[in-house]
MARBA-3410 file (N, C-alpha, C, O; in Angstrom, 1 decimal):
63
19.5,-31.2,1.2,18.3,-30.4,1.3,18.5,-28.9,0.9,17.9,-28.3,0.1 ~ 19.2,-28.6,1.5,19.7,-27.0,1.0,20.4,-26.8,-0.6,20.1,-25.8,-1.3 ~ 21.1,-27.6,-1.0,21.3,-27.2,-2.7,19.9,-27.4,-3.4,20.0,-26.8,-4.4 ~ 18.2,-28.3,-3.1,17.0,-28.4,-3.2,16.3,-27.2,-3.1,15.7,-26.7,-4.1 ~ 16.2,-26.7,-1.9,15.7,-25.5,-1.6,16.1,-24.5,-2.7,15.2,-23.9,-3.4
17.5,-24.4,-2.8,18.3,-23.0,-3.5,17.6,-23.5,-4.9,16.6,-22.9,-5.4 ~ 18.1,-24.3,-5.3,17.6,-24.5,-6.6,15.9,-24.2,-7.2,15.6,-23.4,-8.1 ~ 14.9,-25.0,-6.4,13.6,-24.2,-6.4,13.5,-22.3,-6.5,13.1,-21.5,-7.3 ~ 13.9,-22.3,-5.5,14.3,-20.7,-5.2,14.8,-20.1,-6.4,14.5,-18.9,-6.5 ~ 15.4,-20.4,-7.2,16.5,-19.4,-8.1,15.5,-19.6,-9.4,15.4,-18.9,-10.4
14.6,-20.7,-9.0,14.0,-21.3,-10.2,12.6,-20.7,-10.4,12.1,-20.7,-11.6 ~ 11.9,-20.1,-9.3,11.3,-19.6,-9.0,11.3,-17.7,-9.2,10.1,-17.3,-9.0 ~ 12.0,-17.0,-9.4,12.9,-15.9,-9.3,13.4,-15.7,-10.6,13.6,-14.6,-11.0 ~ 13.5,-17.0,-11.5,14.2,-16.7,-13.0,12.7,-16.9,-13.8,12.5,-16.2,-14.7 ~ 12.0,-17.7,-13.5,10.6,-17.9,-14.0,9.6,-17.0,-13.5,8.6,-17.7,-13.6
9.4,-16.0,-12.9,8.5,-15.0,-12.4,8.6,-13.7,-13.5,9.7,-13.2,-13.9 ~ 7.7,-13.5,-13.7,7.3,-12.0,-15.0,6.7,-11.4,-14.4,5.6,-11.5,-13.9 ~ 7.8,-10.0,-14.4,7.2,-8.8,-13.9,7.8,-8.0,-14.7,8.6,-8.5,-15.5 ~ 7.5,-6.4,-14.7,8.0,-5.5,-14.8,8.8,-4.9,-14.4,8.4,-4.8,-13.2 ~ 10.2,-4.1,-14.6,11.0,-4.0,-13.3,10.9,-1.9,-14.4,10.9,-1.3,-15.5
10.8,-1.6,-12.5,10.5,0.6,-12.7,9.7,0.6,-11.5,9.2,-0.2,-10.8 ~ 9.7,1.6,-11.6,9.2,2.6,-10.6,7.9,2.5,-10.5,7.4,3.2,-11.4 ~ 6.7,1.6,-9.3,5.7,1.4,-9.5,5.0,0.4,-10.1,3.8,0.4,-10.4 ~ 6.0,-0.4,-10.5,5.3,-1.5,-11.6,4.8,-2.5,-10.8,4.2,-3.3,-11.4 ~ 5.1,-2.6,-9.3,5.0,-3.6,-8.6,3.4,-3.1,-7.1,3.1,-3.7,-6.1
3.1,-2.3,-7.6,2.2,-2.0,-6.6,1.2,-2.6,-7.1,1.1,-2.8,-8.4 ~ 0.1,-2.9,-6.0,-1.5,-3.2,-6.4,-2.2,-2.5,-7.4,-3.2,-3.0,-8.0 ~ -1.5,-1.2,-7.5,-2.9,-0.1,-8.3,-1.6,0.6,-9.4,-0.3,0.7,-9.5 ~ -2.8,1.2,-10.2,-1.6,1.9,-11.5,-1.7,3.4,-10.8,-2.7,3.9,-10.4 ~ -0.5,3.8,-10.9,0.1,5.3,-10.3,0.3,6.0,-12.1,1.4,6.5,-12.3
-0.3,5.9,-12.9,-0.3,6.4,-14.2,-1.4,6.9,-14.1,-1.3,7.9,-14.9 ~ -2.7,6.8,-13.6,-3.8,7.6,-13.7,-3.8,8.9,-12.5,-4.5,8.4,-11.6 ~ -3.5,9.9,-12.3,-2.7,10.6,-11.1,-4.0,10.9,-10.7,-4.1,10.8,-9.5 ~ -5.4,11.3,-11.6,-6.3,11.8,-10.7,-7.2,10.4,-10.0,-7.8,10.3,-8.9 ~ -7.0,9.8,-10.5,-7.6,7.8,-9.7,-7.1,7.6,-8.5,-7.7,7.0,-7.6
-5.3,8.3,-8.6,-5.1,7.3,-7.8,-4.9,8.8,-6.1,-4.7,8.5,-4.9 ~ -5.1,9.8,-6.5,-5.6,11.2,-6.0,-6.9,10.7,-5.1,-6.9,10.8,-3.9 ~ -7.6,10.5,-5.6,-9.2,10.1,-5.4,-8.8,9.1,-4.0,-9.2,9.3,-2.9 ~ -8.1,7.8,-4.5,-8.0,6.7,-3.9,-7.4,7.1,-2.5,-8.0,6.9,-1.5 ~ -6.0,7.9,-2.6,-5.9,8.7,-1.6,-6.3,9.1,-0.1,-5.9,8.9,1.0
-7.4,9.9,-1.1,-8.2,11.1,-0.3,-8.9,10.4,0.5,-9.0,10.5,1.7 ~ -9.6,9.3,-0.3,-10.6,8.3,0.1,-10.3,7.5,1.6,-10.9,7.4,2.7 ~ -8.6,6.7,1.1,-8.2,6.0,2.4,-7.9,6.8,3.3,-7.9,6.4,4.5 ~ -7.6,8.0,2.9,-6.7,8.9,3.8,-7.6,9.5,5.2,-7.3,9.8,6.3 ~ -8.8,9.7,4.4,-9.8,10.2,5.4,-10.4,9.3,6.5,-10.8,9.7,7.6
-10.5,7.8,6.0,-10.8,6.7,6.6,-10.1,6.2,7.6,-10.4,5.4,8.5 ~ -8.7,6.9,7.4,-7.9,6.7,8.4,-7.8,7.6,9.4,-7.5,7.4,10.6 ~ -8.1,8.7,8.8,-7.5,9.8,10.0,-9.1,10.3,10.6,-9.2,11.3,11.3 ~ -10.3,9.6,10.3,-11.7,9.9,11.1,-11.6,9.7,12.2,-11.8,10.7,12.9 ~ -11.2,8.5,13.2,-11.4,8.2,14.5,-10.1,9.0,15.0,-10.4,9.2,16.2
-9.0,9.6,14.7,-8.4,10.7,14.9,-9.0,11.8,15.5,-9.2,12.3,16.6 ~ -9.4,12.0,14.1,-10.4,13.2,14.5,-11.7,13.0,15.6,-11.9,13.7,16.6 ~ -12.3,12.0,15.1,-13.3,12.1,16.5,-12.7,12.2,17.7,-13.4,13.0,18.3 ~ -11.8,11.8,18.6,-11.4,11.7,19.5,-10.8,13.1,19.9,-10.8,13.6,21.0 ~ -10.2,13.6,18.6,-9.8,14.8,19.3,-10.8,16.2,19.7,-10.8,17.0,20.6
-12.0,15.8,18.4,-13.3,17.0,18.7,-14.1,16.2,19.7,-15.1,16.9,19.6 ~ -14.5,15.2,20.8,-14.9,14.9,21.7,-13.9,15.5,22.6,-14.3,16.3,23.4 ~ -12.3,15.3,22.7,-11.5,16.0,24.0,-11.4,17.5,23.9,-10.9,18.1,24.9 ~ -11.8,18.3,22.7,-12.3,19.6,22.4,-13.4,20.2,23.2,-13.5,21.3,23.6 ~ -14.1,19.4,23.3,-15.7,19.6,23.7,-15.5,19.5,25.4,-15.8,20.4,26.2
-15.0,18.1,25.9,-14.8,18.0,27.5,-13.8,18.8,27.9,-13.4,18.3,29.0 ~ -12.9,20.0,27.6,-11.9,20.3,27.6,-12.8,21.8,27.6,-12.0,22.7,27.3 ~ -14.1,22.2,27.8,-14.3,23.7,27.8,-15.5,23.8,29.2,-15.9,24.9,29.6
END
């Protein structure tokens, strides 16, 4: 069972097409700098909002 497995595996690994560099493997293209700028800002803010809310509510009970 194990020389089966390896074999699938290697087979799978030699028959897979990709690109091989810096970024070629991510979801999104890092070649458009202001897209991916945008994309960023976009998640970036979505992340750090309930941050923020929590800290300007303990700002506010905190005077």
């Amino acid at each position: 069972f194990k020389a089966v497995g390896s074999v699938s595996t290697t087979s799978a690994i030699r028959w897979s097409h990709y690109e091989a560099g810096i970024g070629k493997k991510l979801p999104f293209s890092i070649g458009k700098q202001w897209q991916l700028l945008s994309m960023m800002v976009a998640f970036g803010s979505r992340f750090a909002a309930p941050f923020l809310i929590v800290r300007h509510q303990q700002l506010i009970f905190c005077i």
